[in-house]
C-alpha positions in Angstrom: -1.7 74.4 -95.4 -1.8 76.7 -92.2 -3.4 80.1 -92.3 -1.5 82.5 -90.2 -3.1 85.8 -89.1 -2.3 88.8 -91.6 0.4 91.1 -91.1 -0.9 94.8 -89.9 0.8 97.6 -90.1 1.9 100.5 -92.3 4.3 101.1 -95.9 6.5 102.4 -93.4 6.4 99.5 -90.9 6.8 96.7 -93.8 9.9 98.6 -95.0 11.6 98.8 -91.2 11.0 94.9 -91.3 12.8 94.8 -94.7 15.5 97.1 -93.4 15.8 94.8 -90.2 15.9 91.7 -92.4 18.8 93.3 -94.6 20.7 94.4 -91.2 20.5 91.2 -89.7 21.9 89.3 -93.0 24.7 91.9 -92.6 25.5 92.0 -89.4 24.8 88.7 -87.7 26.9 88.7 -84.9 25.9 92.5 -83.2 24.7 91.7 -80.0 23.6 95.2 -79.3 21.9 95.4 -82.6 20.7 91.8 -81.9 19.1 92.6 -78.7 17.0 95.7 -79.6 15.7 94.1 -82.6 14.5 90.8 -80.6 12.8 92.8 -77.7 11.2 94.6 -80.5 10.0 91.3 -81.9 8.5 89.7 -78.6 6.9 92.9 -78.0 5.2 92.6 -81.4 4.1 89.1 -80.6 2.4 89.9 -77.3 0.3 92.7 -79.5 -0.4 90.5 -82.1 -0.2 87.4 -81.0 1.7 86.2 -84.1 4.1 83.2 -83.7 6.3 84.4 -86.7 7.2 87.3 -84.6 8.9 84.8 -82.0 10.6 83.0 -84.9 12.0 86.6 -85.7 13.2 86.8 -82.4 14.9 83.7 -81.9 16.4 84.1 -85.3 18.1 87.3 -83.7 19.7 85.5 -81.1 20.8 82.7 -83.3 24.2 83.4 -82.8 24.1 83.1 -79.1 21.0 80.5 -78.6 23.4 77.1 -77.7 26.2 79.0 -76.9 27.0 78.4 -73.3 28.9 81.3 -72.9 26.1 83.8 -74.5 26.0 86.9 -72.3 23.3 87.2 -70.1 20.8 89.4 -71.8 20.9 87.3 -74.9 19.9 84.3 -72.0 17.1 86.1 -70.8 15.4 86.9 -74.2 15.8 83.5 -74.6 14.1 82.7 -71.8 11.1 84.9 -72.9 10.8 83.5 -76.0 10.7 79.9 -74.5 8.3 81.5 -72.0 5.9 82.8 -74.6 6.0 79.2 -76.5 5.0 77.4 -73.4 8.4 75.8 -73.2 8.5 76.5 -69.2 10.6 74.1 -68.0 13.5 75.2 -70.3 12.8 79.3 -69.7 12.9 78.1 -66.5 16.7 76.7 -66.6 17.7 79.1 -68.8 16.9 82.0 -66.4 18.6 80.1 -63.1 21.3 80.1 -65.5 21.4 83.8 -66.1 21.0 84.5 -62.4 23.7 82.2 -61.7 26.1 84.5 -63.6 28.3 87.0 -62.0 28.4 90.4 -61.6 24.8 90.4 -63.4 23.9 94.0 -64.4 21.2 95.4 -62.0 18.2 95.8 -64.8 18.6 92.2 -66.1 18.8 90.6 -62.9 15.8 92.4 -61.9 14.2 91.4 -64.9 15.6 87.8 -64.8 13.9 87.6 -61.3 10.5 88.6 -62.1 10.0 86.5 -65.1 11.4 83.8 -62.7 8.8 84.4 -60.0 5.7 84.6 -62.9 6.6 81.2 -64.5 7.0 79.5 -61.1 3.5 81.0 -60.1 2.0 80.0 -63.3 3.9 76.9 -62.5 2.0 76.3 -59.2 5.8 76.7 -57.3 4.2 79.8 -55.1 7.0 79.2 -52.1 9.6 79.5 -54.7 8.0 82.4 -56.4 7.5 84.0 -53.5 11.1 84.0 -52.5 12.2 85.4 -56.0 9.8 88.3 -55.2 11.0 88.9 -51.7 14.5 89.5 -53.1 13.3 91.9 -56.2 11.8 93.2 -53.4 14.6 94.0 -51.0 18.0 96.4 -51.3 19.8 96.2 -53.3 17.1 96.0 -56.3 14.0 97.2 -54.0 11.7 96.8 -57.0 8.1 97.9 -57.3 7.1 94.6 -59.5 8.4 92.8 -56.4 6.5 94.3 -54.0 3.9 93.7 -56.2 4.5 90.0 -57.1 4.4 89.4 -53.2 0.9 91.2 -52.8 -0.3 89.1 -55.5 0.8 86.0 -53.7 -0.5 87.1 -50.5 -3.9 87.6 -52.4 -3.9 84.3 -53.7 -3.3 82.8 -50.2 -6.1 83.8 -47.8 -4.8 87.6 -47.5 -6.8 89.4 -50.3 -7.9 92.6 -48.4 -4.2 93.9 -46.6 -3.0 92.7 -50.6 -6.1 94.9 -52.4 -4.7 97.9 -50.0 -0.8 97.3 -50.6 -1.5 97.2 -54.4 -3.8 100.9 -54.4 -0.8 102.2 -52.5 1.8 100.8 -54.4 -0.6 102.3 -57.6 0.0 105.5 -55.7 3.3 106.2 -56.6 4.5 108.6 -59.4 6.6 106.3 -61.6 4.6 102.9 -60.6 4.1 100.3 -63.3 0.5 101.7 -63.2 -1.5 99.4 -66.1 0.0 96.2 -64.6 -0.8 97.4 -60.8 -4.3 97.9 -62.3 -4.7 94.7 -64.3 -3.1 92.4 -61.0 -5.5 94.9 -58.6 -8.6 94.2 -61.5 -8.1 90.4 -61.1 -7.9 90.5 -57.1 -10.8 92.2 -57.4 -12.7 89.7 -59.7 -11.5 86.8 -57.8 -13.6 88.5 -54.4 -16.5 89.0 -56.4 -16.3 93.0 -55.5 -17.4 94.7 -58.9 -15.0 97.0 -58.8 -13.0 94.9 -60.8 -15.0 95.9 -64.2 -13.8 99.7 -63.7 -9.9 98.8 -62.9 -9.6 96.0 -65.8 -10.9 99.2 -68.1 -8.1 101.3 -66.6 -5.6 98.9 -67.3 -6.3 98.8 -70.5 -6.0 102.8 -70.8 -3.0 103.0 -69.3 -1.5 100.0 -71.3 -3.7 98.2 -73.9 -2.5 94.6 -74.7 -4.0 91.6 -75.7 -3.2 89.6 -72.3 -5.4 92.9 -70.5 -8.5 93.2 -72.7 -8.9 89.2 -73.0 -9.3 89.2 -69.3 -11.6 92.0 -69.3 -13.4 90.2 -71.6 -13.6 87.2 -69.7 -15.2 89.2 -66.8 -18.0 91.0 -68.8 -18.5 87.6 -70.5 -18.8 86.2 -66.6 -21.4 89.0 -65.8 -23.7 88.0 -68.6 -22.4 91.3 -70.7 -21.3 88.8 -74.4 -22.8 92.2 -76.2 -19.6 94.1 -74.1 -17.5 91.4 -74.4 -17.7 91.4 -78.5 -17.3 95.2 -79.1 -14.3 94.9 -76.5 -11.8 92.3 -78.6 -13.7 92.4 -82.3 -11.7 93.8 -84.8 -11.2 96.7 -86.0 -12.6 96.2 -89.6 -15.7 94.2 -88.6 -15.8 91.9 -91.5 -11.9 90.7 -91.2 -10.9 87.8 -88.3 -8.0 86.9 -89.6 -5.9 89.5 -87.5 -7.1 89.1 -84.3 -5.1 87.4 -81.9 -6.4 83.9 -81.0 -7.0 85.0 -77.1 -9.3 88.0 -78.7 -10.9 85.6 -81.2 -11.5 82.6 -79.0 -13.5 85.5 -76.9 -15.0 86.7 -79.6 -16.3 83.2 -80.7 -18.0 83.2 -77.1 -19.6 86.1 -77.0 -21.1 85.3 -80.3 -22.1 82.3 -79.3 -23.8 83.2 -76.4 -25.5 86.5 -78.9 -26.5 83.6 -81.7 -25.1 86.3 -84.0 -25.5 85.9 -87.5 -21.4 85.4 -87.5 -21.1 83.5 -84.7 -20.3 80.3 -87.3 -17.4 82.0 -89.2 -15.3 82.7 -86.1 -15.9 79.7 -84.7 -14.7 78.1 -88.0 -11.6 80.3 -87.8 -11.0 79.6 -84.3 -11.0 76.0 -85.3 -9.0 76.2 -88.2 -5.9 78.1 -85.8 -6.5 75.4 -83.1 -6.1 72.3 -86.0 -3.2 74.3 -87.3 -1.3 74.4 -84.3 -2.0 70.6 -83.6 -0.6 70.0 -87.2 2.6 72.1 -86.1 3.1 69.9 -82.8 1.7 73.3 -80.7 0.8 71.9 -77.1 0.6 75.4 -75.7 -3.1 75.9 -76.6 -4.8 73.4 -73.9 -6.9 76.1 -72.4 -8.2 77.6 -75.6 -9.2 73.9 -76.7 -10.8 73.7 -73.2 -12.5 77.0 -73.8 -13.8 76.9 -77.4 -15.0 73.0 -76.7 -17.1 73.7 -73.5 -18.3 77.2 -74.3 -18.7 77.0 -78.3 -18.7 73.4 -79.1 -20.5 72.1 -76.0 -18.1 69.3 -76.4 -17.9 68.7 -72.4 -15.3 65.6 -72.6 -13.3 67.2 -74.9 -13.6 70.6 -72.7 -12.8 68.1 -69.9 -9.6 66.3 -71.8 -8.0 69.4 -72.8 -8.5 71.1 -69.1 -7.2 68.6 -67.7 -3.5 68.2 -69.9 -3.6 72.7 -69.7 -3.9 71.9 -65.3 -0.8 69.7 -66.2 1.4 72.9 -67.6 -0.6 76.3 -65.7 -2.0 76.3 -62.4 -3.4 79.8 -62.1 -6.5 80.7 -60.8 -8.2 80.9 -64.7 -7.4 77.2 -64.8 -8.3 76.3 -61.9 -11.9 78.0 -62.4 -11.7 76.0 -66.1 -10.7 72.8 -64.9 -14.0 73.0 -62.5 -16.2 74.3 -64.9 -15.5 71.5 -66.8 -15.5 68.6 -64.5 -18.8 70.0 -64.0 -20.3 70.4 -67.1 -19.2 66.5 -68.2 -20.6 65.5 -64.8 -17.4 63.9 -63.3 -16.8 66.1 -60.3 -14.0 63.9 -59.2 -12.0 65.4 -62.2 -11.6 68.4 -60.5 -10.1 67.0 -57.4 -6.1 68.3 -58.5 -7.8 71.9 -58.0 -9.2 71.0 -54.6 -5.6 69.4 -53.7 -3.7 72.7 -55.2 -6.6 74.6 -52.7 -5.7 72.6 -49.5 -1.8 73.0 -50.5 -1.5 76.5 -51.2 -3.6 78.1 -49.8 -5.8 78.9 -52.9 -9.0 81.5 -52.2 -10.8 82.1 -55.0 -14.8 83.2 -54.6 -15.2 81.4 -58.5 -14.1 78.2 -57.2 -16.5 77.7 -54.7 -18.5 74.9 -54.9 -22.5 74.1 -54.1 -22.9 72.6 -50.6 
């Protein structure tokens, strides 16, 4: 029997679910009522990391989901709903489908094109991502979060200082996507080794706490030997509960543990575990990089670390698993295992100060 995380939240919250429950059982088929409530349902996943929450979403768009005709932002929710399941390939065709559509409405096609050019990137497809970028970035849509996605690229590919400058300036305007300019600027600045990056990940997460934000936060603090600062950063609120913790903040949490030999260090790995078995039982493939995580840095499991890094390279090719791919190879002492990341290096261009190796 799977475990899933417990639901959070207030009397009042519980009874807007209800009312949204009896609403959609009523009223099925209104796409504007549809909509609102499945944003409002991925938006509660990415906080909570629950996968019920995507379920609620899909179940929203029901009506529309294989209908070939389904207007275009009923596509594009789909899309992110696909997208946040790992199903890339598939987000991926639904949104050339919505783009494909005409006279697209200026905020979805704007949209459309920048979850595009992120699941390309995380894809490993930079030239295409780049060139969904470049045209959020020009008239008529002249998007910040285009500008931005190109300096992002451009920091990735051997131009990380004019990138680190065009980000602060973009971060400079009034009505800037500020926590995400931090949080791209924070990881630029992590993968140059400047430690600047501690300071800007913590801003991000002022300006617009998620999970995505304070797992990579964690993640540096846990690189510069800080697992104390990395445990009082994602633990939860009620010190002596795990179960609602999304699994990036627990699989963190589990680390820096780990690393602390704390006296609990035992019962989140056991939880950790028991989400990762639970997916496999459900036919989850998406969790490749937290199996590669939790086997090489709380198991010490290197060829399952190895295994699992290896089938996550297959799916995502950012820089984390790049870094994780190595790290692994390493640590199971088959350096050869990491030669896709040194291919994906030569190809594109990749600079990354973590992913230097010993002469």
């Amino acid at each position: 029997m799977e475990r899933l995380p417990l639901r959070a939240g207030s009397a009042e919250e519980r009874a807007r679910r209800r009312a949204e429950q009896r609403v959609l059982a009523q009223r099925p088929q209104d796409l504007g009522v549809a909509l609102r409530a499945a944003r409002e349902a991925i938006e509660r996943s990415r906080q909570n990391g629950d996968p019920r929450d995507l379920g609620t979403a899909q179940a929203w768009l029901q009506p529309w989901w294989t209908d070939a005709a389904a207007p275009a932002a009923a596509r594009l929710l789909k899309a992110t709903v696909l997208q946040a399941r790992h199903e890339f390939d598939a987000a991926l065709a639904e949104l050339d489908r919505v783009l494909a559509a005409p006279r697209l409405p200026a905020a979805v096609q704007a949209q459309a094109e920048l979850t595009r050019a992120s699941l390309l990137q995380v894809r490993g497809r930079w030239a295409e991502a780049r060139a969904g970028c470049q045209r959020l970035a020009a008239p008529p849509l002249s998007s910040p979060h285009g500008q931005a996605c190109v300096a992002e690229l451009d920091s990735l590919q051997g131009h990380a200082d004019a990138a680190a400058r065009r980000l602060a300036e973009l971060d400079r305007a009034p009505n800037a996507p500020h926590a995400w300019l931090a949080l791209l600027r924070a990881e630029l600045a992590e993968r140059q080794g400047r430690p600047e990056a501690g300071p800007l990940y913590a801003r991000a997460l002022r300006l617009g706490d998620d999970p995505y934000a304070r797992a990579a936060y964690a993640d540096w603090l846990l690189d510069a030997k800080r697992p104390a600062d990395a445990a009082t950063l994602v633990r939860p609120r009620q010190p002596d509960s795990l179960e609602a913790l999304p699994d990036a903040l627990l699989l963190r949490l589990a680390i820096a543990w780990h690393r602390l030999q704390e006296p609990d260090a035992a019962r989140a790995a056991a939880e950790m575990q028991a989400r990762l078995d639970a997916a496999a039982l459900r036919g989850d493939t998406s969790h490749a990089r937290e199996r590669a995580r939790f086997a090489l840095d709380v198991r010490g499991d290197t060829a399952e670390a190895l295994r699992q890094a290896t089938l996550n390279w297959a799916q995502q090719r950012e820089p984390a698993d790049a870094v994780l791919l190595m790290r692994a190879a390493r640590a199971a002492q088959q350096p050869q295992a990491a030669e896709p990341v040194r291919r994906f290096m030569r190809e594109q261009g990749l600079q990354d100060r973590r992913l230097k190796e010993p002469a």
